[in-house]
C-alpha positions in Angstrom: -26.4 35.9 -27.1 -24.3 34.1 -24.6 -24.1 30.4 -24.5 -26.3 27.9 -21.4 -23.9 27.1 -19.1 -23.0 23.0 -19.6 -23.8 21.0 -16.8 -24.3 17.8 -17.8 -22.3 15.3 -15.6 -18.6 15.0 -15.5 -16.8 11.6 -14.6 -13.3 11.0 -13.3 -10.6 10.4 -15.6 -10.5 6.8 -16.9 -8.3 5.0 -15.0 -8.8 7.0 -12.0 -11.2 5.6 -9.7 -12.8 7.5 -6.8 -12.7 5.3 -3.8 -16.4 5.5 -1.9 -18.2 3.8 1.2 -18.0 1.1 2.1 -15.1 0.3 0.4 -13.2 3.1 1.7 -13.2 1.5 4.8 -11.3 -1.5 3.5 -8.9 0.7 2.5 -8.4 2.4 5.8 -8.3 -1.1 7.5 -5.3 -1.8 5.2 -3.5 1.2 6.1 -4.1 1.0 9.7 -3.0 -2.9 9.7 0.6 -1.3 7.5 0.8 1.8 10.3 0.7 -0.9 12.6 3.4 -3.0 11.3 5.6 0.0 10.5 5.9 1.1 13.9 6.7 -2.5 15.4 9.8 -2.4 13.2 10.3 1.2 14.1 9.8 3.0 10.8 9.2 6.8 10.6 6.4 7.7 8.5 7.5 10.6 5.1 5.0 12.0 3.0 6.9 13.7 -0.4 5.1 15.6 -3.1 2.7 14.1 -5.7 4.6 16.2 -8.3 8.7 16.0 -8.8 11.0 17.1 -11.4 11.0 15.0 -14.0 14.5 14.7 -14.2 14.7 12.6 -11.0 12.7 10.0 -12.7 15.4 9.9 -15.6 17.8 9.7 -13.3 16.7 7.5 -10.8 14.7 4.9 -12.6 16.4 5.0 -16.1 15.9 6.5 -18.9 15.3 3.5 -21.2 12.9 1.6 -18.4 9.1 1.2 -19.7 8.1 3.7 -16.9 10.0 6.8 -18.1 9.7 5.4 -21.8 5.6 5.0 -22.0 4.2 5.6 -19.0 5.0 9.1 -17.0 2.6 11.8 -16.5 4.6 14.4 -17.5 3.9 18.5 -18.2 5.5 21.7 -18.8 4.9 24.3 -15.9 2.7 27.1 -17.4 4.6 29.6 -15.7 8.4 28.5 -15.6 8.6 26.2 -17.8 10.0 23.6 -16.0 9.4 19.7 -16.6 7.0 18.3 -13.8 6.1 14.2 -13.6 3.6 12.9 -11.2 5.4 10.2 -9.5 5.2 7.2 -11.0 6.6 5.3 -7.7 7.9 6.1 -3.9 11.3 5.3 -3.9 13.1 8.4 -6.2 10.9 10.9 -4.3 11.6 9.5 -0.6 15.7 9.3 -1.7 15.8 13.1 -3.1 14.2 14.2 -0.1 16.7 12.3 2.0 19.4 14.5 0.2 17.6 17.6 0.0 17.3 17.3 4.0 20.5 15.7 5.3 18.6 13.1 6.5 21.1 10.9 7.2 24.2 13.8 8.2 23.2 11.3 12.1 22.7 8.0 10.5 20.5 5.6 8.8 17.0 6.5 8.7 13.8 3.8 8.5 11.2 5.4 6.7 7.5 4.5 5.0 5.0 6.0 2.9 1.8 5.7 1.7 0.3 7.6 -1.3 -0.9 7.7 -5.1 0.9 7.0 -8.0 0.8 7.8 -11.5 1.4 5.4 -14.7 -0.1 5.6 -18.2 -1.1 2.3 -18.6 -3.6 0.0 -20.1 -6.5 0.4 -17.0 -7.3 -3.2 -15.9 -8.5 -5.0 -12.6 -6.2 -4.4 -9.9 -4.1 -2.3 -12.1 -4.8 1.6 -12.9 -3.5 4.8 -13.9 -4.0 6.3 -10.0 -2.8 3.5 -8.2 -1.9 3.6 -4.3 1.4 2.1 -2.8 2.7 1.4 0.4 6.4 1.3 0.7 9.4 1.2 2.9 13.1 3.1 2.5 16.0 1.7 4.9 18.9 4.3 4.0 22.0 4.4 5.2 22.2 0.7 6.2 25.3 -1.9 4.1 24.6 -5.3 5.3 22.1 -8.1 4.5 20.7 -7.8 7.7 18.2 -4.9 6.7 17.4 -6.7 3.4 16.3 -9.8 5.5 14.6 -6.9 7.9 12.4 -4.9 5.2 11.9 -8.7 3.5 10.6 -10.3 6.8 8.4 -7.0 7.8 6.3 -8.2 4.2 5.5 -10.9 5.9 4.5 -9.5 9.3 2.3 -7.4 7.2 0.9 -10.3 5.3 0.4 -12.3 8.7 -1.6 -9.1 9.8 -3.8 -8.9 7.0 -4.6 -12.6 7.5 -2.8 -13.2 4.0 -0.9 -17.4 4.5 2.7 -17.3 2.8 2.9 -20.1 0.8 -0.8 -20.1 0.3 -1.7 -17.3 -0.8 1.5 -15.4 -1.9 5.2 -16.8 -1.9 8.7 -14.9 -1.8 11.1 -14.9 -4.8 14.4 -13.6 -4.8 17.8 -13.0 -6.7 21.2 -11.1 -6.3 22.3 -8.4 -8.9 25.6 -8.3 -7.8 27.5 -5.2 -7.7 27.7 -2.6 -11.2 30.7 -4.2 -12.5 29.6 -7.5 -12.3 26.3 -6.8 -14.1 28.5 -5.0 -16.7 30.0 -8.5 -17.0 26.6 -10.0 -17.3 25.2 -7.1 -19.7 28.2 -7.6 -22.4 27.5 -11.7 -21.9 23.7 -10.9 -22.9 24.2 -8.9 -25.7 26.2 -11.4 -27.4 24.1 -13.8 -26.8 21.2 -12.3 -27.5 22.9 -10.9 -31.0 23.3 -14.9 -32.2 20.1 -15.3 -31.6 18.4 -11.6 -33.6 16.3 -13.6 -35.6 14.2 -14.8 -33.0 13.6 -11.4 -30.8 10.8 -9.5 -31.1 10.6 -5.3 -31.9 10.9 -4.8 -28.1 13.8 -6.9 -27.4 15.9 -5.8 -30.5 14.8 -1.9 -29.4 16.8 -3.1 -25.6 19.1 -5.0 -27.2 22.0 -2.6 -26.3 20.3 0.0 -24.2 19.5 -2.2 -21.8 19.7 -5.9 -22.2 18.8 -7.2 -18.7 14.8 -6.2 -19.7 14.9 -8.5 -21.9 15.0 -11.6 -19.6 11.8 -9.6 -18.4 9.6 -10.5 -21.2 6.5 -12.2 -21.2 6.4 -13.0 -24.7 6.3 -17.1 -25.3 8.1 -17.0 -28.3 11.0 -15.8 -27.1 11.3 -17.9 -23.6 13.6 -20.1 -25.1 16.1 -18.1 -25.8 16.0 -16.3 -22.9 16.0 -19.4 -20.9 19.4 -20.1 -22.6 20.9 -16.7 -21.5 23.4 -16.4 -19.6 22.6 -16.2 -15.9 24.0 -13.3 -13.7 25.0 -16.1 -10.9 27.5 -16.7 -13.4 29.1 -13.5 -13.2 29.2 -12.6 -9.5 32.0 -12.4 -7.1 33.0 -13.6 -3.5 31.4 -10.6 -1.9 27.9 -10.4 -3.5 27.6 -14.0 -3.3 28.7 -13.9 0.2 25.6 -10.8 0.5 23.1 -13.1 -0.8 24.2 -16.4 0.9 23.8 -13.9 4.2 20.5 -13.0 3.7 19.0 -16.5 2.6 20.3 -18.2 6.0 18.8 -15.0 8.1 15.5 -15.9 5.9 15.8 -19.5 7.1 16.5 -19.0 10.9 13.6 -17.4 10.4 11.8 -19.6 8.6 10.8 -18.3 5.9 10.5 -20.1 2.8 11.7 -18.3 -0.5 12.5 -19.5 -4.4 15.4 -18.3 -5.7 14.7 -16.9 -9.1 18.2 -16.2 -11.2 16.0 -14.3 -13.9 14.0 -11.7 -11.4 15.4 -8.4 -12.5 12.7 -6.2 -11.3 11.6 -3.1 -13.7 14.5 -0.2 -12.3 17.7 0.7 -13.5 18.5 1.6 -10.1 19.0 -2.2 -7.9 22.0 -4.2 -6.6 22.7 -7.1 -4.6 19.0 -8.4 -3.4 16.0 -8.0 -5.0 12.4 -10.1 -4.5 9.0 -10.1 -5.5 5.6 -11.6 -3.9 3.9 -13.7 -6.0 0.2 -14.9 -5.8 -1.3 -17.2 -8.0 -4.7 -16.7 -6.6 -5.6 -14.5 -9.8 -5.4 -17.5 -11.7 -2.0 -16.9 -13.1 1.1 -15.9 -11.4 0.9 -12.0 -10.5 3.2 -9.9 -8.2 1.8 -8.2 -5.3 4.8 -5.8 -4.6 9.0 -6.3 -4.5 12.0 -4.3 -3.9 15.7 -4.6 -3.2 18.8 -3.1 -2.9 19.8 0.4 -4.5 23.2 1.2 -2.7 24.3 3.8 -5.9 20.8 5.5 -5.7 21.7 8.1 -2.9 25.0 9.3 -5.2 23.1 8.8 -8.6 20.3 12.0 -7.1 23.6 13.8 -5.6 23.8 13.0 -2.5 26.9 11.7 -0.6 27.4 7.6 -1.6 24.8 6.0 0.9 23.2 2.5 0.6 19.4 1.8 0.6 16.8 -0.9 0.6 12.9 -0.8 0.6 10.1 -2.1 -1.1 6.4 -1.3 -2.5 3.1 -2.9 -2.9 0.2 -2.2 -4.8 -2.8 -1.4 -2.6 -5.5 -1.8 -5.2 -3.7 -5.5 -5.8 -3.2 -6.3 -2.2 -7.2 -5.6 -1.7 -8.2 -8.0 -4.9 -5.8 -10.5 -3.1 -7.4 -10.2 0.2 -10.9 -10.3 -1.9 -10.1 -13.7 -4.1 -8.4 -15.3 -0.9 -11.6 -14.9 1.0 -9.9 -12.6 4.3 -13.2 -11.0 5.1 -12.4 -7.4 6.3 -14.6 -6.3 9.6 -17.0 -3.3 8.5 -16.7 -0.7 10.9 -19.3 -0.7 13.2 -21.1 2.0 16.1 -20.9 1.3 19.5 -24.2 2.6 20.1 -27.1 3.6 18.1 -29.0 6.3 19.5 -33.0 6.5 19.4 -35.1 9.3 19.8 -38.8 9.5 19.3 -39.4 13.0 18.1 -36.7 16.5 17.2 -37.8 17.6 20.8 -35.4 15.1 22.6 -32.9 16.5 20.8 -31.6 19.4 23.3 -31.4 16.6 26.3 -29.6 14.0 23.8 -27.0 15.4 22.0 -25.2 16.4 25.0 -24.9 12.9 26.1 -24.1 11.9 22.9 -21.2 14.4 23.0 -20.2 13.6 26.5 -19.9 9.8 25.3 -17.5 10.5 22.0 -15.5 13.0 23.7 -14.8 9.5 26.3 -14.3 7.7 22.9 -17.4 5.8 22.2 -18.8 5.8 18.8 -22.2 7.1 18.7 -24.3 6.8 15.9 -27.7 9.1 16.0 -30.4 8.5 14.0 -31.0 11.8 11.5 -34.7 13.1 10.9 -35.9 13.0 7.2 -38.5 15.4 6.0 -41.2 13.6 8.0 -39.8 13.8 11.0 -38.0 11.4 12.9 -39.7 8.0 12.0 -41.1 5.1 14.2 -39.4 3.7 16.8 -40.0 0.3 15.0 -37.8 1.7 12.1 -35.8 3.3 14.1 -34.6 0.1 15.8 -34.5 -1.9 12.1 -31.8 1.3 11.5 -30.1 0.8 14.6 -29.7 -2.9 14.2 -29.0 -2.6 10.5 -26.1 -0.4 11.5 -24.4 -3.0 13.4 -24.5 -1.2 16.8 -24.0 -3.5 19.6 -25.9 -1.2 22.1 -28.9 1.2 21.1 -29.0 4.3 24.0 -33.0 5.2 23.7 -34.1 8.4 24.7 -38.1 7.8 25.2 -40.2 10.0 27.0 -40.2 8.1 29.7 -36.4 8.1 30.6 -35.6 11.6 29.6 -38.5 12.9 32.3 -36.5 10.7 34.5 -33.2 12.4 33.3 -32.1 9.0 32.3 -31.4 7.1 29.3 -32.1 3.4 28.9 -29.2 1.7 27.1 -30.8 -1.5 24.8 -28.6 -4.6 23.8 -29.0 -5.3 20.3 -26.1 -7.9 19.9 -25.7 -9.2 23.7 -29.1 -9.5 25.3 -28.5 -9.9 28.7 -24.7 -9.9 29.0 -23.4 -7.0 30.8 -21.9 -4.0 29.2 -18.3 -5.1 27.8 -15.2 -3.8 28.1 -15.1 -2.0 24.6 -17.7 -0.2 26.5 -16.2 1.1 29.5 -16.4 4.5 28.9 -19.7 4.5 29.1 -19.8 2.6 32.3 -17.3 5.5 33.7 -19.9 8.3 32.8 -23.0 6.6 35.1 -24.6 3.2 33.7 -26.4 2.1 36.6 -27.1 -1.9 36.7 -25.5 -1.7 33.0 -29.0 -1.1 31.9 -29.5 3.0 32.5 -27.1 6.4 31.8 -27.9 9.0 34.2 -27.9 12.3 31.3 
């Protein structure tokens, strides 16, 4: 006797959130305000698989960072048996697809992206297991110009969002140096950190020689005075990556833009030099970064490519829209131009072709859709069409369409003449702004 079939309800993955009306449209607002900034700077939009080799994750993040540690989605292919991982950030998959391509065999590329992510994490507000990002690459670009570029285009994109730096979010920053001056730094950590065993927790005594810089990373109290009495990276760096930094702080001052530099700001990736930053906001009550980046001029070499510097930088969409939400930027809903009426299903053959005559000109039209009782009252009709936000409803009574005509209602603008959003329709035959010859 074979089985029922189950249908009782599935629900996405935890930690995976479907994104629905309206708040889809915040989300769309977002990424047209980052499109928008992106192509001021001229940056070239690169869309890379959801699914990479895990190996480029090893390689390009590190192997002993938290993300490739704990966190990575990762599978065996059923039929190959190769090692997938669904990216767990932008930056690896844009750089091996920069190599894969010759991308840069003409010269340094700009490049963004936006797209899901992949961590297995704790799910909590703001921060999931399918999380969005919207990032930048600058490849093949040396000098601390770019860094002050990519760093300055945050805040365009903040300025656009209606985000205040200083208010709402502030810009901290630090200089890595260059390999062997970290080298320096890692060997002056470990000793110190070794006099001090006792007073480390698991995590930090698991780093301790792996990779030691993580450790001024923590957010464990007990240990921040220690790590406070680390030795600092500054320390360590030479005449040419002080000289990098010193370059891109007075480009960030010409331009005034106010910054704190922070001598512990490592970031979480193996793979940075030189500059790196974070946003911070303490709008959530505690500080919390929005997004960051930096330098990564080995990266390129590291995922085989010829030796070719880079610098970019991500933010967290799902962070960036609780920051916008706490800092009280109220994002417009989208909204029809027009709302169109009709009394009964037998207006329909003499409306929808003005309907489609106005979108194909590039007016949004809304049309009121019959429900199982017909079409409804005009009354309830108009409560829809002003509920919808319409600034113009396009009525198609009996008495216009035996005219041929359609009368065209303010709802927001009584008595104002048809604006210029609304020119398209003025092009295809309003008369007086009042009627639309069908």
């Amino acid at each position: 006797m074979s089985q029922a079939p189950d249908r009782s309800p599935l629900q996405a993955v935890k930690g995976m959130n479907d994104i629905l009306p309206p708040d889809s449209a915040r989300w769309e607002w977002f990424e047209d305000c980052a499109r928008r900034v992106m192509q001021r700077y001229r940056y070239a939009a690169i869309r890379t698989p959801i699914v990479e080799p895990t190996a480029l994750f090893v390689r390009g993040i590190g192997e002993v960072t938290d993300i490739v540690e704990k966190e990575m989605y990762s599978f065996e292919d059923s039929m190959n048996g190769d090692r997938l991982t669904l990216r767990p950030e932008g930056t690896a998959g844009v750089v091996r697809a920069a190599v894969e391509h010759s991308l840069l065999y003409d010269g340094g590329k700009r490049l963004y992206y936006l797209g899901a992510m992949f961590r297995h994490e704790r799910p909590q507000k703001g921060r999931y297991r399918q999380f969005h990002q919207v990032g930048v690459e600058a490849l093949g670009f040396a000098g601390p110009d770019v860094d002050a570029e990519v760093i300055l285009m945050c805040r365009m994109l903040w300025r656009e969002l209606g985000l205040v730096e200083g208010r709402d979010l502030w810009l901290e920053l630090n200089s890595l140096g260059q390999p062997a001056e970290r080298q320096l730094h890692r060997a002056a950590l470990i000793e110190h950190f070794e006099r001090h065993a006792d007073l480390l927790d698991a995590d930090a005594k698991r780093r301790l020689h792996s990779n030691p810089l993580r450790i001024l990373d923590s957010k464990n109290a007990a240990m921040q005075p220690v790590i406070e009495a680390a030795p600092k990276l500054a320390d360590c760096l030479g005449a040419e990556s002080l000289a990098h930094f010193d370059a891109v702080r007075s480009m960030l001052d010409a331009a005034g833009l106010p910054y704190r530099v922070n001598p512990r700001l490592v970031r979480g990736l193996d793979y940075y030099n030189h500059t790196v930053f974070e946003w911070v906001s303490d709008r959530f009550g505690a500080p919390l970064t929005v997004g960051g980046g930096g330098r990564y001029d080995g990266l390129v070499e590291q995922l085989g490519g010829k030796p070719a510097p880079g610098v970019g930088w991500g933010l967290g969409v799902e962070r960036l829209l609780l920051l916008l939400e706490v800092a009280g930027v109220v994002v417009p809903p989208p909204v029809p131009d027009a709302y169109a009426v009709l009394p009964d299903a037998a207006a329909l053959p003499q409306a929808l072709p003005v309907l489609e005559a106005l979108r194909a000109l590039g007016v949004s039209v809304q049309m009121h859709a019959a429900g199982r009782d017909g079409q409804g009252s005009m009354k309830s009709q108009f409560k829809k069409a002003d509920a919808s936000g319409a600034r113009y409803a396009l009525v198609f009574g009996a008495d216009e369409l035996a005219q041929g005509m359609v009368a065209v209602k303010p709802l927001r603008t009584e008595g104002q003449p048809v604006p210029q959003e609304l020119r398209p329709i003025v092009e295809a035959g309003v008369w007086g702004g009042e009627l639309l010859r069908s």
